[in-house]
Each structure stands twice: as C-alpha cells, then as structure tokens.
LUMFI-805489 format. One record per residue (C-alpha): residue in three letters; x, y, z. Coordinates in steps of 0.25 Angstrom, whole numbers, plus 5000, padded with zeros to 4 digits. Example, Ala and Ser with C-alpha at 12.3 -4.5 7.8 and 13.67 -1.06 7.14 Angstrom:
% LUMFI-805489
ala:5049:4982:5031
ser:5055:4996:5029
% end
This chain:
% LUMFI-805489
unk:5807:5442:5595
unk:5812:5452:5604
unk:5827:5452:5604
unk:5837:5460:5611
unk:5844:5471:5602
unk:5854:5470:5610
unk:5855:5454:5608
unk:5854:5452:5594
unk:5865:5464:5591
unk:5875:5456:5598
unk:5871:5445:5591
unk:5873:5451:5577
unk:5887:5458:5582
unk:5891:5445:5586
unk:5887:5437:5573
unk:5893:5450:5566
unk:5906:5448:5573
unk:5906:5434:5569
unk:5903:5436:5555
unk:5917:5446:5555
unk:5925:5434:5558
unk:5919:5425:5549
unk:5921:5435:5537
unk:5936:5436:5540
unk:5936:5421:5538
unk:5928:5422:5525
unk:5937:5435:5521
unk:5948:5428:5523
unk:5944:5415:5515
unk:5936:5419:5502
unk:5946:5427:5497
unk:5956:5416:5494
unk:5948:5404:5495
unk:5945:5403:5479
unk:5960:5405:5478
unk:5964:5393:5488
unk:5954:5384:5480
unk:5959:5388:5466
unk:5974:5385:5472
unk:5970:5372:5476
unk:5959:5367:5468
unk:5960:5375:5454
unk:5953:5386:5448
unk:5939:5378:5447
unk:5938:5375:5460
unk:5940:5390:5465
unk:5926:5392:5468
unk:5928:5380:5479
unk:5931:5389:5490
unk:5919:5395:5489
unk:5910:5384:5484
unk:5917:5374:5497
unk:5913:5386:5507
unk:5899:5389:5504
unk:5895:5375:5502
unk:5902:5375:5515
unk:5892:5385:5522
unk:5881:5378:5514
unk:5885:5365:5521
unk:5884:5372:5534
unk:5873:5383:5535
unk:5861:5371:5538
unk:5869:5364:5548
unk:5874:5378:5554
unk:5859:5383:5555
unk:5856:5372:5562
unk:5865:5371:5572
unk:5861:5386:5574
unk:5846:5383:5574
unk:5850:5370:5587
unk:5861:5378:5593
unk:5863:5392:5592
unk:5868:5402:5579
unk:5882:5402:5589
unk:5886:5388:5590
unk:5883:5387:5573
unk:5891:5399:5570
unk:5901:5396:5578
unk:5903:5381:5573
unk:5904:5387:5558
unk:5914:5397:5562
unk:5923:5384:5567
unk:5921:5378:5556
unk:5924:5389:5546
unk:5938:5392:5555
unk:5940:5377:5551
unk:5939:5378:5537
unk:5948:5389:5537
unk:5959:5380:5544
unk:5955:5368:5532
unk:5958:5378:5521
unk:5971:5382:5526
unk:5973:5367:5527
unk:5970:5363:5515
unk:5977:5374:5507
unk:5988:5369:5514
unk:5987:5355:5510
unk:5983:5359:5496
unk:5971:5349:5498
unk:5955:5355:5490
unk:5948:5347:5496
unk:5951:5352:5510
unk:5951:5367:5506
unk:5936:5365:5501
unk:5932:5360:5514
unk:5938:5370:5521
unk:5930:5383:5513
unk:5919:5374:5516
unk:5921:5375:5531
unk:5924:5390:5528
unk:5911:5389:5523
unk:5903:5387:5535
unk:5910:5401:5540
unk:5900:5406:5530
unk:5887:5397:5534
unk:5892:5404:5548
unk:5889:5418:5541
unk:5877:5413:5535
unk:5871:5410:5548
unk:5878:5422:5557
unk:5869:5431:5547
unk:5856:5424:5550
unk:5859:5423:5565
unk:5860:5438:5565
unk:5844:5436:5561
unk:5840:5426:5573
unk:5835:5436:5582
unk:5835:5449:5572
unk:5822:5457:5572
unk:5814:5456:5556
unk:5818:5470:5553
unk:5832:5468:5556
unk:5836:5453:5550
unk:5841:5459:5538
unk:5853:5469:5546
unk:5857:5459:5556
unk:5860:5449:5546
unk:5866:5458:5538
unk:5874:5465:5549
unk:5880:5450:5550
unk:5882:5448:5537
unk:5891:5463:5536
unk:5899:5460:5546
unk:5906:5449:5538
unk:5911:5459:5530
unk:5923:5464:5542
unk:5927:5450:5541
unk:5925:5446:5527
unk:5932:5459:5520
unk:5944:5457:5530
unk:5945:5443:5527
unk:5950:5444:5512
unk:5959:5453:5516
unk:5967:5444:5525
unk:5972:5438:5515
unk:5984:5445:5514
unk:5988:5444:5529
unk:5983:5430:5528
unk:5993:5427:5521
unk:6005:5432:5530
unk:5996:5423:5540
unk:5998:5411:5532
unk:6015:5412:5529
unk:6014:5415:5545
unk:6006:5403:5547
unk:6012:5395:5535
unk:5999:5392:5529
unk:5996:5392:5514
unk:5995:5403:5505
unk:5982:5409:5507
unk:5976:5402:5518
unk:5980:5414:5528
unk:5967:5421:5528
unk:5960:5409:5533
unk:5968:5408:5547
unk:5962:5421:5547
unk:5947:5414:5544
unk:5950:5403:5553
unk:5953:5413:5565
unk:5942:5423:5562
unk:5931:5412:5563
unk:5936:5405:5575
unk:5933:5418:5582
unk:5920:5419:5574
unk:5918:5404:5582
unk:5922:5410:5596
unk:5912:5422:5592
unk:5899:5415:5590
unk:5902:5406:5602
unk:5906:5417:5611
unk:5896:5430:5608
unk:5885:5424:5599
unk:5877:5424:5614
unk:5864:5423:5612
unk:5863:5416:5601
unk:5853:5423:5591
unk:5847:5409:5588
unk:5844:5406:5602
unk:5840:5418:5605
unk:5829:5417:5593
unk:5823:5405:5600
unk:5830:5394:5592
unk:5834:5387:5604
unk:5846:5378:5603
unk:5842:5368:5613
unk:5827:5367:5611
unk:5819:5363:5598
unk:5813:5372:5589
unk:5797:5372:5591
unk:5789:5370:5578
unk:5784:5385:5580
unk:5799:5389:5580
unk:5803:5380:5569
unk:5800:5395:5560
unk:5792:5397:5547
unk:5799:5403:5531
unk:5790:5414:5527
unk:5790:5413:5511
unk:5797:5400:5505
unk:5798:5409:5490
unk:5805:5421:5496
unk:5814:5411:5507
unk:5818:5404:5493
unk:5822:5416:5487
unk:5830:5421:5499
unk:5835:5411:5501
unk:5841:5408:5486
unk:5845:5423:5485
unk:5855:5422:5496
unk:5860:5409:5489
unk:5861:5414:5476
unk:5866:5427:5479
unk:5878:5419:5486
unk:5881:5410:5476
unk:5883:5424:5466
unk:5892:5430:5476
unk:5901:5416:5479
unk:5901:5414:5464
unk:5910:5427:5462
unk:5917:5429:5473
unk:5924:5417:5473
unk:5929:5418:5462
unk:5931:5432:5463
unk:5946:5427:5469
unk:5951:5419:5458
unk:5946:5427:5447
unk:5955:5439:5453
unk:5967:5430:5456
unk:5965:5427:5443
unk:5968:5443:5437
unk:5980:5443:5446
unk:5973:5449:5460
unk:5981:5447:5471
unk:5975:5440:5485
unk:5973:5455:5491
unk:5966:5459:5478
unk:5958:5447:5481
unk:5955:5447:5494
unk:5951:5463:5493
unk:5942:5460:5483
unk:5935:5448:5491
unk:5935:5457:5503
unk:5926:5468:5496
unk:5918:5457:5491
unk:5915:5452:5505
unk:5912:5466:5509
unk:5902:5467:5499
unk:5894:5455:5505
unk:5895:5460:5518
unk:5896:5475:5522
unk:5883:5480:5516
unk:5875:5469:5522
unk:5871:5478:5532
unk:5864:5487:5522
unk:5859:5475:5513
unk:5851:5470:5527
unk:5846:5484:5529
unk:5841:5482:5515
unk:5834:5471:5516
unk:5827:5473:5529
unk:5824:5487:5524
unk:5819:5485:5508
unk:5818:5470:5508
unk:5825:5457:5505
unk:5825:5454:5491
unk:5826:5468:5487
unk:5838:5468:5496
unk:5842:5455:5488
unk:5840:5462:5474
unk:5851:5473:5479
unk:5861:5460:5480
unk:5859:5454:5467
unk:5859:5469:5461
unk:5872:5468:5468
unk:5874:5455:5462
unk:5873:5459:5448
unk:5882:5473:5449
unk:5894:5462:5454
unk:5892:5453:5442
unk:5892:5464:5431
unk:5906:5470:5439
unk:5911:5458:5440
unk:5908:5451:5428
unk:5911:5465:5418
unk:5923:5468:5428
unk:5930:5453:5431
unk:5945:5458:5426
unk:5945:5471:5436
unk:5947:5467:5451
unk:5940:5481:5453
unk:5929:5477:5447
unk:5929:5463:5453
unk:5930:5467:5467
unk:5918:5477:5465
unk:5910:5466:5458
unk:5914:5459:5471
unk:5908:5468:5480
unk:5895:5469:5473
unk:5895:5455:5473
unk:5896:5455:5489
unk:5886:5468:5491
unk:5874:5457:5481
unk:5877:5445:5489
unk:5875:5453:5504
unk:5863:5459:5498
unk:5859:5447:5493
unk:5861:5438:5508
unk:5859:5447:5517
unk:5842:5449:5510
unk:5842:5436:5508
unk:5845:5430:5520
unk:5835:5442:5528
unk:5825:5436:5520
unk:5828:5423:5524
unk:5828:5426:5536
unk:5814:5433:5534
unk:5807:5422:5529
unk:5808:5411:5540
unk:5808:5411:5556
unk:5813:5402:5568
unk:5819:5390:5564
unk:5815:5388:5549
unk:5825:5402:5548
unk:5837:5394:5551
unk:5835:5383:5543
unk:5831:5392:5531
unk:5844:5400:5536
unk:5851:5387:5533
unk:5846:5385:5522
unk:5849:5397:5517
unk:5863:5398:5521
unk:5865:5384:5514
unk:5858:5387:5501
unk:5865:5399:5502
unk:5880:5392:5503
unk:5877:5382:5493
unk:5874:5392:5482
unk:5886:5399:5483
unk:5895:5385:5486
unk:5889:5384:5470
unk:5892:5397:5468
unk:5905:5396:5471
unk:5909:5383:5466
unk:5902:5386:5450
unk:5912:5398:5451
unk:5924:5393:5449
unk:5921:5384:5435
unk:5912:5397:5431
unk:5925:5405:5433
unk:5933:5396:5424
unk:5921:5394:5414
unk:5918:5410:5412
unk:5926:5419:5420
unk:5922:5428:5432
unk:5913:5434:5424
unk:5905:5423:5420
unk:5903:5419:5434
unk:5898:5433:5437
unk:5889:5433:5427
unk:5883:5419:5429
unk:5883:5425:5445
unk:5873:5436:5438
unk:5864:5426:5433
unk:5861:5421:5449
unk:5858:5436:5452
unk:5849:5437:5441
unk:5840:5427:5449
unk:5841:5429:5463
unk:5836:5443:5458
unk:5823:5438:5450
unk:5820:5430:5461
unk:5822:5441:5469
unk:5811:5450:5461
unk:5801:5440:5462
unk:5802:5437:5475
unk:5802:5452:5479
unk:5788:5454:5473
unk:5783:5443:5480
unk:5787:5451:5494
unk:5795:5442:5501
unk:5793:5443:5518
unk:5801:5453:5524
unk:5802:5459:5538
unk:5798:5472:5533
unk:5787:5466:5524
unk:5782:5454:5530
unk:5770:5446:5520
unk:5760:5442:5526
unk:5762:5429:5524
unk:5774:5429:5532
unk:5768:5433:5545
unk:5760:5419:5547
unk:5768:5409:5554
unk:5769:5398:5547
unk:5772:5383:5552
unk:5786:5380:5552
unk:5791:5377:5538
unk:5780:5382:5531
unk:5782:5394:5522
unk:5772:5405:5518
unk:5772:5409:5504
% end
C-alpha cells in the first residue's frame, strides 16, 4: 500500500503527542498507588493497585479493538482516555471515603489508560511500510517516556495541589492524571484525522469482505510472540510494584520514591526507539533475547542489592530497558505474523493476554513479598525469564517470518483463519 509519508508521520506525531499525556497520568499514578492500597487495605493487598489496573486493561483491549476495527482507532482511544480521566476522579473519591472496594475499581478504570497505550503502539503500525513497523511503534512507545518520567515527579507538587484543593494525602497527582487524559480525549478527537485504520482499508461503515478478513503466518512463532510479551510483563509488574512499598519500608521518603519509579519508567520507554531499530535490523527474537538479558542483570541487582536504594533504582532501570526490549520485538513480531482484520483481533488478544499476566503478576507480589522478601520475588521473577529465553532459542533456530527474511511459507496467502506452519 502506497501511503503518503507525509500522512502516516502526522499520524505517529499525533499518537506520539497522545501517548505524552497518557504517561503523565500513569507517572503521576504508579508511584503511590501501592501505598494508597497498603493505606487502606493492608500490606497484602499492596499488589492490588497494580493487579485491579492491568486486569482493567485486560478487560478492555478486546472490546477497545473492536470498537476500532467497526469505527475507527480515534473514537476507541478517545473513549479509553475518558474512561481513564474517570478513574482518576474514583480514586481520589474513594480515598476520601476510606472505601477498598471503590479504589480497586478506579485502578481498574486507570487501567484502560494503559489498553489505550497498547493500542496507540499498534495503530502507529496500520499503514507503516514492512521495514519500518518495528520504529514507528517504537517511536510511540518512547514518547511515553516525557509523560511517564515527569509523572512521578509530580508527586511533590501534587501534594500542595491537594491542601489547595483539600483532597486527601496523596491523591494530588491524579488531578494531574485526570487533566492530562482529558486533553489526550480532545487530542484523538481533534487531530487523529485521517484515521490510520480507515486509511488501511478497514472501513467503519462497511463490512469486511472475506478476502480482507487477513491471514496469521506461523501459529508456533505468533504463540511465542505473543506469550513473550506477556510474560515479560508480568516480570516487570511483579517488581515494580512492589518496588514502592519495599523502600517505604527502609525509610525512603515519597521524592525518593517517586525519583526511583520515574528512572524505572525511563527505562521502559526512552530506548525504545533503538530497541525497534534493533529488531527491524537483526530480527525479533534476537531483539527479545537482549530483554530477558536485561531481565536477568535487574534480578541479580536487585536481588544481591535489595537494602541500597542505589542499587535498587538501578535494578529498576534494567528492569524497564528488559521489558521495552522484550515489547517492543514482540509486538513487531506480532505484527508480522498476521494481516487485515485477523491483525486486530490478534492485536487484541494480545494486549488482553498481555494484561492479564501482569494482573497475576502483580497481585502473587504482595503475599510473595510477605512470604520471602524482595529478594524472593526477584529471584522467582528469574525463574519466568529463564523460559521465555529457552523458548526464544528454539523458536529462533526454527527462522521465525520477518520483513527482512520472509520464509516461503509466508508469501502464500492463506484463507482467512488459516495458518501456515
């Protein structure tokens, strides 16, 4: 498909621009949702904020591609930025009322914010030539990282916003959140013109024809992809969020903690460009295998290193570079691996598959935390990395399809649905 350069780089700058808003809400939100639910629903349940959020993304990524695949990527980003702007409000809510049960649903609708983040990095890929899927997406999931690494750091002035506003002890970043996603709302709305999914030929208004319903292009390797991105994420969520409460813990003050969750953030985000160079340059899984090395460099720091905040916050960062590594190769590869509308509902799947792993991730954290320590939970996070990397040297020697190295295979349309081994 011959698309305009011209098109498809405002396209990216504008799902570029809106990913900057949504990472000051996610900044502004990790950092102190562990300690909000250890303040209201005990040690144990710590894990919850970030168990209730990415079950709350999982919940939303099938429904949210299909809105996309009927109406457009804009009306779907849009409606998931609302509702993320919502939950924001619903925390700060139920903080205030001392109620659980309501601050779980709103990290939940703060979840959906990341299911919008999800899906902004595919919609960077809808009309991206082969050779460049792997920069455009990456270039989308970087520019989380202006928002993301600002947001933790709005703690502080959070709070001054919330004796101004006479909210409750720390809920002042999220009226910070709430405001940066309602301009990611008007944003998508407003400049996400032409819709890239349109634009691909997914038509809103008409029907997909069976020869557009797409093809998957090797079921072992989309399994793999698919499963690396998942597990990769439940590693990363299973650390960080606890990372908070274990440094409360040994006396770190909120700036400490918020500095050292904004580093982490930057880790995931700011060399994703290079990471989707990477990968369209030497290949997807070995791409991956740089991740999980990644991966296993943060476990021995932070496992051997858990009493220093130093070398916490540097196990941190490793921890952020493994999982962008990890995501960014993974979802190319996904995106290799299948076309026209068969793309989005794997998409979905993906994304749902994805979130549900870390919402396990997250919520075995706390009770692992109890049960052995930081260092424990590092060390049982080692265990998953050992096998996404064996998979990932059995299905690199089988040549997985790549738009540098296509098999065969691959070249031969297939019926929709049906793969080719």
């Amino acid at each position: 498909m011959d698309i305009d350069r011209a098109v498809q780089s405002r396209i990216v700058r504008t799902l570029v621009a809106g990913q900057v808003l949504a990472g000051l809400g996610l900044g502004a939100t990790v950092a102190v949702g562990a300690i909000l639910a250890a303040d209201l629903g005990g040690e144990a349940l710590s894990g919850a904020a970030a168990t209730s959020s990415t079950l709350g993304a999982a919940l939303v990524s099938i429904p949210l591609a299909r809105l996309a695949a009927r109406w457009g990527r804009r009306p779907a980003l849009a409606l998931g930025a609302g509702v993320a702007a919502a939950g924001s409000l619903i925390t700060v809510i139920a903080v205030g009322i001392g109620f659980f049960p309501l601050l779980i649903l709103g990290f939940a609708m703060l979840g959906v914010g990341t299911a919008v983040g999800l899906q902004a990095r595919f919609a960077a890929t809808d009309v991206a030539a082969p050779q460049h899927r792997g920069r455009d997406l990456s270039l989308v999931v970087w520019s989380t990282t202006i928002g993301a690494v600002a947001g933790p750091n709005l703690v502080g002035p959070g709070e001054a916003i919330a004796q101004w506003l006479s909210l409750p002890t720390n809920t002042g970043s999220f009226v910070f959140a709430i405001a940066a996603q309602l301009g990611a709302v008007a944003l998508y709305l407003v400049a996400l013109r032409p819709d890239p999914l349109v634009l691909a030929g997914n038509k809103p208004v008409e029907p997909a024809a069976a020869a557009d319903a797409g093809i998957v292009r090797g079921r072992g390797p989309l399994v793999f992809a698919i499963a690396a991105i998942a597990i990769s994420h439940a590693v990363m969520v299973s650390i960080m969020a606890m990372t908070p409460v274990h440094l409360l813990h040994h006396g770190a003050s909120l700036t400490i903690i918020g500095f050292t969750i904004s580093l982490h953030i930057a880790g995931m985000y700011s060399l994703s460009p290079v990471f989707g160079w990477a990968s369209d340059r030497f290949g997807r899984i070995p791409t991956i295998l740089i991740g999980q090395a990644l991966f296993a460099a943060s476990v021995l720091v932070v496992a051997l290193g858990e009493l220093s905040n130093t070398a916490v916050t540097v196990g941190l960062v490793l921890l952020g570079l493994g999982w962008s590594a990890s995501t960014v190769a993974g979802s190319a590869l996904v995106a290799d691996l299948s076309t026209g509308a068969m793309r989005l509902r794997i998409q979905g799947r993906s994304d749902t598959i994805m979130s549900l792993a870390g919402a396990v991730g997250g919520g075995f954290a706390g009770p692992i935390l109890i049960m052995i320590g930081y260092a424990g939970l590092a060390w049982g996070a080692g265990v998953l990395v050992l096998v996404v990397t064996a998979a990932a040297l059995v299905v690199w020697r089988a040549k997985p399809a790549t738009p540098s190295a296509p098999r065969d295979a691959t070249s031969e349309v297939q019926p929709a649905g049906q793969t080719s081994e």
